[in-house]
N, C-alpha and C positions, 0 to 999 in steps of 0.2 A: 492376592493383595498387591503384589508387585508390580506382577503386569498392570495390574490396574494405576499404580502410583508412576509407572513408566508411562503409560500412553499418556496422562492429568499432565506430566510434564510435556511431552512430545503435545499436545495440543497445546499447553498453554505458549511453546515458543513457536507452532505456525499459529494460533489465534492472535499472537500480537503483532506477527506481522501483516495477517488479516486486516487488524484493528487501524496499522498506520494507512493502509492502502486504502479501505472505506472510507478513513476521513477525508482522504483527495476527495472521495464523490461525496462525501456528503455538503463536506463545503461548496464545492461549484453548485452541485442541484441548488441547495440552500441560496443561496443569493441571487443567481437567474436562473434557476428551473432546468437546468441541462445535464443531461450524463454524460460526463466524458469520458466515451468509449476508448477514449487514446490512453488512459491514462495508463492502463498495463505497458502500454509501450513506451512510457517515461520511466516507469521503471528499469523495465529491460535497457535503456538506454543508458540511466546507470551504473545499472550492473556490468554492462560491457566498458564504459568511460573509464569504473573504478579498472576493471580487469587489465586496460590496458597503462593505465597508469599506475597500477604496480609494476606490470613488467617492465618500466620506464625506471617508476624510483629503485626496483632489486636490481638493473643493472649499473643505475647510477648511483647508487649510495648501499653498496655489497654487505656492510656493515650496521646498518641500520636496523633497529628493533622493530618485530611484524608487528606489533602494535599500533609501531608509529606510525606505518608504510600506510596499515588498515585506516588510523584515522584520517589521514592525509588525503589516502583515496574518495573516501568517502566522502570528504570538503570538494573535492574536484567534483566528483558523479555530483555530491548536490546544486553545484554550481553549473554546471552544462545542466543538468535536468530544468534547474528555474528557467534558465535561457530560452531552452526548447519552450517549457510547456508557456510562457511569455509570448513567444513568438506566434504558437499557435495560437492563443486565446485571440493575438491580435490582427493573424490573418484570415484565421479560419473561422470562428465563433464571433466575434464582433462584426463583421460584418453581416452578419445572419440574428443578429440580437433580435430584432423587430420582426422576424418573419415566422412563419407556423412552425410549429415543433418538431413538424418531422423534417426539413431542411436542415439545421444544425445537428439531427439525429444523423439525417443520414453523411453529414460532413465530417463527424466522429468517427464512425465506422472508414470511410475515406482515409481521415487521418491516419486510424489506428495499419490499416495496411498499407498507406504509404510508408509510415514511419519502420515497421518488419521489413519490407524492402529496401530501403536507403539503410536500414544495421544489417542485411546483407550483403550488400553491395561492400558496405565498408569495414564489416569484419568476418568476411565470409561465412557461411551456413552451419561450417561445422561444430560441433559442442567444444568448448572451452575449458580445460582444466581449472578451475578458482584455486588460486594458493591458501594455502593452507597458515594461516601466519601468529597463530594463536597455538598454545602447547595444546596437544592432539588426548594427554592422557584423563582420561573422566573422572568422575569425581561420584564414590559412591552415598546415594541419599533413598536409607531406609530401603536398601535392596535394591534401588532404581538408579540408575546411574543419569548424570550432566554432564554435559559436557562444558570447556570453557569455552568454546564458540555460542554455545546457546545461553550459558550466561551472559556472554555480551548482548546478545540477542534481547533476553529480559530485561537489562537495564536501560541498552539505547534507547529501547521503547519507553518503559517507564519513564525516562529523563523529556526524553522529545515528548510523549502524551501532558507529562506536566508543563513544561513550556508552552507548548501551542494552549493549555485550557489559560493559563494564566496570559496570555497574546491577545486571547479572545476575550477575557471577563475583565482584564485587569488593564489594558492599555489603551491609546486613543486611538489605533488602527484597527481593536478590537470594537472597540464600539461601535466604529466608521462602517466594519463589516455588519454586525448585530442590527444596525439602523438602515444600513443599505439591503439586508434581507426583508426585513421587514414592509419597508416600502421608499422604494428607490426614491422615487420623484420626491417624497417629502425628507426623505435624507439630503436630495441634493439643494434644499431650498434653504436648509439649513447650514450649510456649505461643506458637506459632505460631498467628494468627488466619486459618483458610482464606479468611471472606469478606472479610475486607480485603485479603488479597491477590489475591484473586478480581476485588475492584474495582479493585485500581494495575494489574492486569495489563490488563482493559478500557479503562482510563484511557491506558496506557503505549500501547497498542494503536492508540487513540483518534490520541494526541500524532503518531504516525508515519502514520498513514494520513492526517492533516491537512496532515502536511509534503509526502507525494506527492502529494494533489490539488492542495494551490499550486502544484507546479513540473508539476503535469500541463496543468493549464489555461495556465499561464504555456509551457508548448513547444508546447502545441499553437493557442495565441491563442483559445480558445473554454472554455464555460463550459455546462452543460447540466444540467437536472433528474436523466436519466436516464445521467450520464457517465460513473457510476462502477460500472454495470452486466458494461460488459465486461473495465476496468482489474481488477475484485473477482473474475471468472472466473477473470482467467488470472492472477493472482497466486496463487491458488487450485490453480491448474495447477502455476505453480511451486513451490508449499508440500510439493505432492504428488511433483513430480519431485524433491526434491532428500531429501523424507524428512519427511512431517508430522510435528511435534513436535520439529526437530530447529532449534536456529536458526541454526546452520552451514547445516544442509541448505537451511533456504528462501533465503539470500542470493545460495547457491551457483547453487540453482533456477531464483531471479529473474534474474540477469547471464546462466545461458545459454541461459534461456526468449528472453531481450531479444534475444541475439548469433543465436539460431537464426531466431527472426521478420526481424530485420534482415537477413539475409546472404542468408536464401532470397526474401523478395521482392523486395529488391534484383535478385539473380541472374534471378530471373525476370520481372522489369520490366525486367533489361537484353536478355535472349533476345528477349524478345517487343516491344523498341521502346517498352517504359513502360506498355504496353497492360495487362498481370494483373497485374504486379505489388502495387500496391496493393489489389487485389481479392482478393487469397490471400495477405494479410500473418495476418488472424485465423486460417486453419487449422492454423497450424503448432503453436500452442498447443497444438490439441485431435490434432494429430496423437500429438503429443509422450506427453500423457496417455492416450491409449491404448497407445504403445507403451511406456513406464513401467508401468502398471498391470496390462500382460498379462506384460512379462520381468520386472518387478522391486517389485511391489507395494509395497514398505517404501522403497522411492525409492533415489537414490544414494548416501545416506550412511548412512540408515536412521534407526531412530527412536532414541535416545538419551534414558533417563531423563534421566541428571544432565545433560541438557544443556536441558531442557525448561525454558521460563519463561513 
């Protein structure tokens, strides 16, 4: 029962960071129909911005609370991430709006390994120590222990997932998106601007996929060029499992993409004495999406206009 109560934790803080990164794709698909394949490396880019702007504020403010340093960091990576993923939408992706699908397909994938390049280039290859800036000692629950990194984890998420639903149902940039998913040209006859919504929605995208590379790098203590390679896949997975374009569906996706990776390598690191476990924690993802795609194409909740943003 422990192990069991350990791994239900251990998935539910990577399914929520699953949960933030699917809603980057579910909102771009949703509004013009496009995956973007970059979006793992808006993460990563993140996560390295925060990384180095810690080492900025611990040298410049020695006395400062790791709290602060984290939240501070964090407002920076968010803030370079909108920039970037802004930038791309407006060079790379806008000017491919109107053309066949596989064109902007294949300018993603472009994107996504230009971008792994240029965060090598600019913070060299090697793996990054992530500071540590939250007290280290866990917290025991019902045999299972937490950590307070990964309660930060659960609530950044939880705070950010309620903002963005209420962004989306409750405000007029919400709508702007809900009505420009729906049907651009008649949103914009109503004076709805599709490309500015086009851009809050990359931007919005941006803002969340900056908040899970910090707490990505921050649970797992490392920091990598190439880190958002596979976090971008299987959020992807979950976008899909739970119903692209749906943003119920991707959150739904992401918690039980997290809880089904967690429970089954668990289980099978406990069978086999710790030996496979972590070696067959990645296939469950791609398990997952093949058996989604063959019973249930349109995912668990399915695709929902008015829910697209």
């Amino acid at each position: 029962m422990e192990v069991l109560l350990q791994q239900i934790i251990n998935g539910l803080v990577l399914g929520s960071m699953y949960a933030l990164i699917a809603l980057g794709y579910t909102m771009v698909y949703g509004i013009i129909q496009l995956i973007n394949f970059a979006h793992g490396e808006v993460l990563m880019v993140g996560a390295l911005t925060a990384w180095s702007a810690i080492g900025l504020m611990q040298a410049g403010m020695p006395g400062a609370p790791g709290w602060l340093i984290l939240i501070l960091a964090m407002v920076i990576a968010c803030v370079v991430a909108a920039a970037l993923n802004f930038v791309i939408e407006k060079v790379a992706y806008r000017p491919l709006r109107n053309s066949p699908r596989l064109a902007p397909l294949i300018t993603a994938i472009g994107m996504s390994i230009l971008l792994q390049t240029l965060a090598m280039i600019i913070w060299k290859p090697n793996y990054k120590p992530f500071p540590t800036l939250l007290p280290s000692a866990p917290f025991n629950v019902g045999g299972a222990v937490i950590t307070p990194t990964q309660i930060m984890i659960l609530s950044v998420t939880a705070v950010s997932l309620a903002v963005l639903m209420y962004l989306v149902h409750y405000t007029r940039i919400g709508r702007a998106m809900r009505a420009t998913a729906e049907n651009p040209r008649v949103a914009g006859l109503m004076g709805v601007k599709p490309d500015v919504v086009i851009s809050a929605t990359f931007i919005i995208g941006a803002i969340l996929a900056a908040i899970a590379g910090v707490m990505y790098a921050s649970n797992y203590g490392t920091a990598q060029h190439t880190m958002g390679f596979l976090p971008g896949l299987k959020a992807f997975t979950a976008a899909v499992f739970g119903g692209i374009g749906n943003l119920g569906g991707a959150v739904l996706g992401g918690i039980l993409l997290g809880l089904i990776e967690a429970i089954g390598s668990g289980y099978i690191g406990s069978l086999t004495g710790g030996l496979l476990g972590s070696h067959y924690t990645d296939i469950f993802a791609f398990i997952v999406l093949i058996v989604i795609l063959t019973l249930r194409p349109s995912g668990l909740l399915g695709e929902r206009v008015a829910d697209r943003a």
